[in-house]
C-alpha positions in Angstrom: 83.9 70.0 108.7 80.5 70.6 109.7 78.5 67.5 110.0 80.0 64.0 110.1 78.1 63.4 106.6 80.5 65.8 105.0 83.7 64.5 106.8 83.0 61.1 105.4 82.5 62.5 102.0 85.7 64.2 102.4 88.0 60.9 103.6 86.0 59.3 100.5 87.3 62.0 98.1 91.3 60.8 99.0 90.5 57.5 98.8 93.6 55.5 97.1 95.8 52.6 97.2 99.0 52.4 97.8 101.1 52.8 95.3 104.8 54.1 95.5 107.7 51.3 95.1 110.7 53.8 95.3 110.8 54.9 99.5 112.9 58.0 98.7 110.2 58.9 95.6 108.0 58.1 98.8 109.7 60.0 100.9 110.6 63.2 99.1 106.4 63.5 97.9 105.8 63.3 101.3 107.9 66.1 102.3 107.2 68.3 99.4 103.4 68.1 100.2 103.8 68.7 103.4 105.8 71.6 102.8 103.4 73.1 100.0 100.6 72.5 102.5 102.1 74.5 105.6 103.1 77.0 103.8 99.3 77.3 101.9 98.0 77.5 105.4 100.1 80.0 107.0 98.3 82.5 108.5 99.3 86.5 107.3 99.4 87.8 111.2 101.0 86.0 113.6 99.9 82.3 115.0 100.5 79.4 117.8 101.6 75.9 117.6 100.3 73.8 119.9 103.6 72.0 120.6 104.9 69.2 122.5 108.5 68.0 121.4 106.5 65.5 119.5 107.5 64.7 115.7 104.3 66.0 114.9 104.6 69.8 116.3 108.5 69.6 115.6 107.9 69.3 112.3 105.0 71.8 111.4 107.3 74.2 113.5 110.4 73.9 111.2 108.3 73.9 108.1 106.5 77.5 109.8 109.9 78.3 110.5 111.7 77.8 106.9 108.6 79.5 105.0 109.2 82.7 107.4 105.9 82.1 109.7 105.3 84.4 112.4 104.6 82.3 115.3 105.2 80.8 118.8 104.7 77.3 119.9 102.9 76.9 123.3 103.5 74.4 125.3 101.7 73.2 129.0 101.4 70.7 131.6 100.7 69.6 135.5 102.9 69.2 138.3 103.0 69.2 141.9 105.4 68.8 144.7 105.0 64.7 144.2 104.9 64.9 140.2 107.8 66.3 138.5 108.0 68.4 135.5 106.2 67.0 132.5 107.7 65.1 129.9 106.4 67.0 126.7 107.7 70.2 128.9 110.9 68.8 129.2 110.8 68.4 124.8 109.3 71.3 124.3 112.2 73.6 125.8 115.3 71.0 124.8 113.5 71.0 120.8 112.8 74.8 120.6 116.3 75.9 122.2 118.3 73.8 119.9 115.8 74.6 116.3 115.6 77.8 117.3 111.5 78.2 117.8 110.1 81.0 120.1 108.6 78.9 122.9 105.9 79.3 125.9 105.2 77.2 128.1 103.3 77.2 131.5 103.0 74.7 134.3 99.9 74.6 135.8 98.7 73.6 139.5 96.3 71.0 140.6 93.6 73.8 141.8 94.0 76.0 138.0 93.8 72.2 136.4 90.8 71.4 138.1 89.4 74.6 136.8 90.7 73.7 133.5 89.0 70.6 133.6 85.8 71.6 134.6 84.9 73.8 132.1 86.4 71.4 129.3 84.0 69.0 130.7 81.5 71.5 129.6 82.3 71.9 126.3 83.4 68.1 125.1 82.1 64.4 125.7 83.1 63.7 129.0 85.2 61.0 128.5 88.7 60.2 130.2 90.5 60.5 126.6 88.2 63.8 125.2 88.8 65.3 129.0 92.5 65.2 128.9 93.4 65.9 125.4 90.8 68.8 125.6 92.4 70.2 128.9 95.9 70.6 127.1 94.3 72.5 124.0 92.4 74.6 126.5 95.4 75.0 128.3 97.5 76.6 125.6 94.7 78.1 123.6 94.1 80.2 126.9 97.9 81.0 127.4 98.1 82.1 123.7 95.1 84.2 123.5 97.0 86.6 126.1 98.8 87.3 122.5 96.2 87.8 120.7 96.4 84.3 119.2 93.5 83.4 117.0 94.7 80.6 114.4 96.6 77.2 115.9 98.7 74.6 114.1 97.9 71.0 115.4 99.3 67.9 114.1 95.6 65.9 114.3 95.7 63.5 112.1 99.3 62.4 111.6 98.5 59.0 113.8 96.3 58.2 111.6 97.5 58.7 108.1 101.2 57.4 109.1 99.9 54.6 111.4 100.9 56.0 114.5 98.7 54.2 117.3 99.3 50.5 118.7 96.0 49.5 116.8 98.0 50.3 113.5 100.9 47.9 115.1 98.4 44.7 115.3 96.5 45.5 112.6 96.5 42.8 110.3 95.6 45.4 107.2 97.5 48.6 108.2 96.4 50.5 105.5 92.5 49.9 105.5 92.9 50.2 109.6 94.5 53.8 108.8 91.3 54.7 106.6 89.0 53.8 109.2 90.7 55.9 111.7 90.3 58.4 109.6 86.3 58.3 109.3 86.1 57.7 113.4 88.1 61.0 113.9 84.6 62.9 113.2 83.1 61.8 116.4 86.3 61.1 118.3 88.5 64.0 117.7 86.8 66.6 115.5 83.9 67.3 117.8 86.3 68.0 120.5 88.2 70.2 118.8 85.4 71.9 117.2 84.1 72.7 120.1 86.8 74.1 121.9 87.8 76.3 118.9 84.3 77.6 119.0 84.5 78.6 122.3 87.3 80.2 122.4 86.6 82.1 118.5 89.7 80.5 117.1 90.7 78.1 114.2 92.4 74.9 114.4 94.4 74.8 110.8 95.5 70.9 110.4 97.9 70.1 108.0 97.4 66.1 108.7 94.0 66.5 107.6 94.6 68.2 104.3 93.4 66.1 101.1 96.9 66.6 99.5 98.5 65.2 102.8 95.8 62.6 103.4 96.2 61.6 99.2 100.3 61.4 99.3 100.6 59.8 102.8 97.8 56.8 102.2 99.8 55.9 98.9 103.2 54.8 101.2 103.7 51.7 102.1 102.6 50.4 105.6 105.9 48.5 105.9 107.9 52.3 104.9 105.3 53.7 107.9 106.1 51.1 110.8 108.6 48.2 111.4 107.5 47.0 114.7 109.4 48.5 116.4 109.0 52.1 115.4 105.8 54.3 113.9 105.7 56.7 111.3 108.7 56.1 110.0 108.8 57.7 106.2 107.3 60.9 108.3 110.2 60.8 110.8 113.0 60.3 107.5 111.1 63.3 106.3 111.9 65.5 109.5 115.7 64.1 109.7 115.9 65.5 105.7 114.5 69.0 107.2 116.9 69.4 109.6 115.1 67.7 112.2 117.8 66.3 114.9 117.6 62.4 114.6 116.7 62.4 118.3 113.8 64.4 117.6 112.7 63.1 114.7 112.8 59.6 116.2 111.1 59.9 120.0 108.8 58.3 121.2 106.6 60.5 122.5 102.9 59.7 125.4 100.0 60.9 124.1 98.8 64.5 124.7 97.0 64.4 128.3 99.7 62.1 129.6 103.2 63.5 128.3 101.3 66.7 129.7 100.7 65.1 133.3 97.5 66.3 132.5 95.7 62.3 133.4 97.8 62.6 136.5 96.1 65.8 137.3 92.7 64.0 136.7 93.5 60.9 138.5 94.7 63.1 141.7 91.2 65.2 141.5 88.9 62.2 141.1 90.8 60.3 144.5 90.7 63.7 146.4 86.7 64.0 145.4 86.5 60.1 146.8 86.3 58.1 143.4 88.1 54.9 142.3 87.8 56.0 139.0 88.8 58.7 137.2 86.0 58.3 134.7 83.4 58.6 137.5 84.8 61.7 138.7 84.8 63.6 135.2 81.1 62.5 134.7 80.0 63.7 137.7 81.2 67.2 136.9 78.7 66.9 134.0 76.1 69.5 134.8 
C-alpha cells in the first residue's frame, strides 16, 4: 500500500464478524484460502522465503513446495564466541532437512551486524523493535540477492489475523483487538518493510495480508485461535493437515530480531559504544 489512507481503506474492505460454528468448516476454509492464495502469488522465476522455523514460514514453504514453487528459504542470525548459535537457525535447518526445503542460512558476526545495523537505521524508524526486525530482512534479502532474488515470501501479518501476540492473550475482545492490529501495521510494520524493499528493488508478497486471507481468518472464532495457553491455533491444525510435523506446527517461536540473536547483537554494540540502553545507541547512529 502506498499511503496509510489506502491501507485503512483496504482493512475496512474485509471487515466481518465472526461467523463459522463448525471448527473443521473453519479449519478446512482456512487452509483452502491459504492455499489458493500462495499459489495466486507465486512468482514465474525463482523466489526466497524469508524463513525462520516459525509456523508462519513453515507453512508458506510447504504450500510453495506442494504447488511446485521454485524457491529457497533464507535464513540468518548473530553469534559470537559467548552467544551460541541462534534459535530460529537451529529451526530453520532441523524444519527444512526433515520437509525437504532448499535452505540458506548465514551467521553473521558482531562487526558485519553492526554494519547491518547501521544502514537499516538509515532506512527505518530507529526504533529498538523497527531496528531488529529490519536487520534480519536486510540480512537475508542481502544473502539472497547473491541469487538473483527479487520477490520474498514473508508471513507479516499472521499475528495479527490469528491473534498471535500477548496483547491478543489479555485482550478482553480478541477479535476487535485483531482488527486494530491490523490498521497499526501501516505505521508499525509496513513502512519498514516498504522501505527496505525499496532499497534493495525487491517485492515483499504477503499472503497474511491478502483480503481473501484477512476475510476467512477474521470470521474464526477467537476461542478456535488461542486457548491460553497456545496462539494461532486453527492456523497451526491447518499446517498439521499439510503435512506439517506437529512439533513444528505447534512451537513456540521469539520474535524475529530475538530468535535471530539479532537484539543481542544490538544490546552488545550499544554497551561497547558506552550506553545503558540499547535504544540510545540506535538513535545516535541516526544521521
Amino acid at each position: 500500500m502506498a499511503t496509510e489512507l489506502e491501507w485503512l481503506r483496504a482493512v475496512e474492505s474485509c471487515r466481518t464478524k465472526e461467523v463459522y460454528r463448525e471448527k473443521k468448516l473453519a479449519r478446512d476454509e482456512v487452509k483452502r484460502i491459504l492455499v489458493a492464495t500462495v499459489k495466486r502469488l507465486l512468482p514465474k522465476e525463482k523466489f526466497g522465503i524469508l524463513f525462520s522455523g516459525g509456523i508462519d514460514s513453515t507453512i508458506i514453504s510447504q504450500v510453495c513446495k506442494i504447488a511446485g514453487g521454485n524457491f529457497t528459504c533464507y535464513t540468518v542470525g548473530f553469534r559470537d564466541e559467548l552467544i551460541g548459535i541462534p534459535e530460529d537457525i537451529k529451526y530453520a535447518e532441523l524444519v527444512s532437512g526433515q520437509l525437504m526445503f532448499p535452505l540458506k542460512r548465514r551467521i553473521y558476526s558482531l562487526k558485519e551486524s553492526e554494519e547491518i545495523i547501521g544502514n537499516v537505521v538509515k532506512l527505518v524508524k530507529p526504533d529498538i523493535v523497527n531496528v531488529g526486525v529490519g536487520a534480519v530482512e536486510y540480512a537475508a534479502i542481502s544473502l539472497a540477492k547473491q541469487d538473483g532474488i527479487k520477490h520474498f515470501f514473508s508471513g507479516l501479518g499472521s499475528e495479527e489475523i490469528f491473534a498471535g501476540y500477548q496483547r491478543h492473550a489479555l485482550s478482553k475482545d480478541v477479535h476487535n483487538e485483531c482488527w486494530h492490529g491490523l490498521q497499526l501495521m501501516y505505521e508499525r510494520d509496513l513502512v519498514r518493510d516498504m522501505s527496505i524493499a525499496k532499497h534493495f528493488g525487491i517485492k515483499f508478497i504477503t499472503p497474511f495480508l491478502d483480503p481473501d486471507m484477512i476475510r476467512t481468518a477474521m470470521q474464526v472464532p477467537s476461542e478456535w485461535k488461542l486457548d491460553g495457553e497456545k496462539n494461532k491455533l486453527i492456523l497451526r491444525e491447518a499446517a498439521v493437515e499439510l503435512g506439517i510435523p506437529e512439533e513444528f506446527a505447534f512451537r513456540k517461536k521469539k520474535a524475529a530480531q530475538y530468535g535471530s540473536n539479532f537484539d543481542k547483537a544490538i544490546a552488545k554494540l550499544a554497551k561497547k559504544a558506552g550506553f545503558e540502553q540499547k535504544g540510545e545507541y540506535i538513535r545516535s547512529l541516526v544521521k
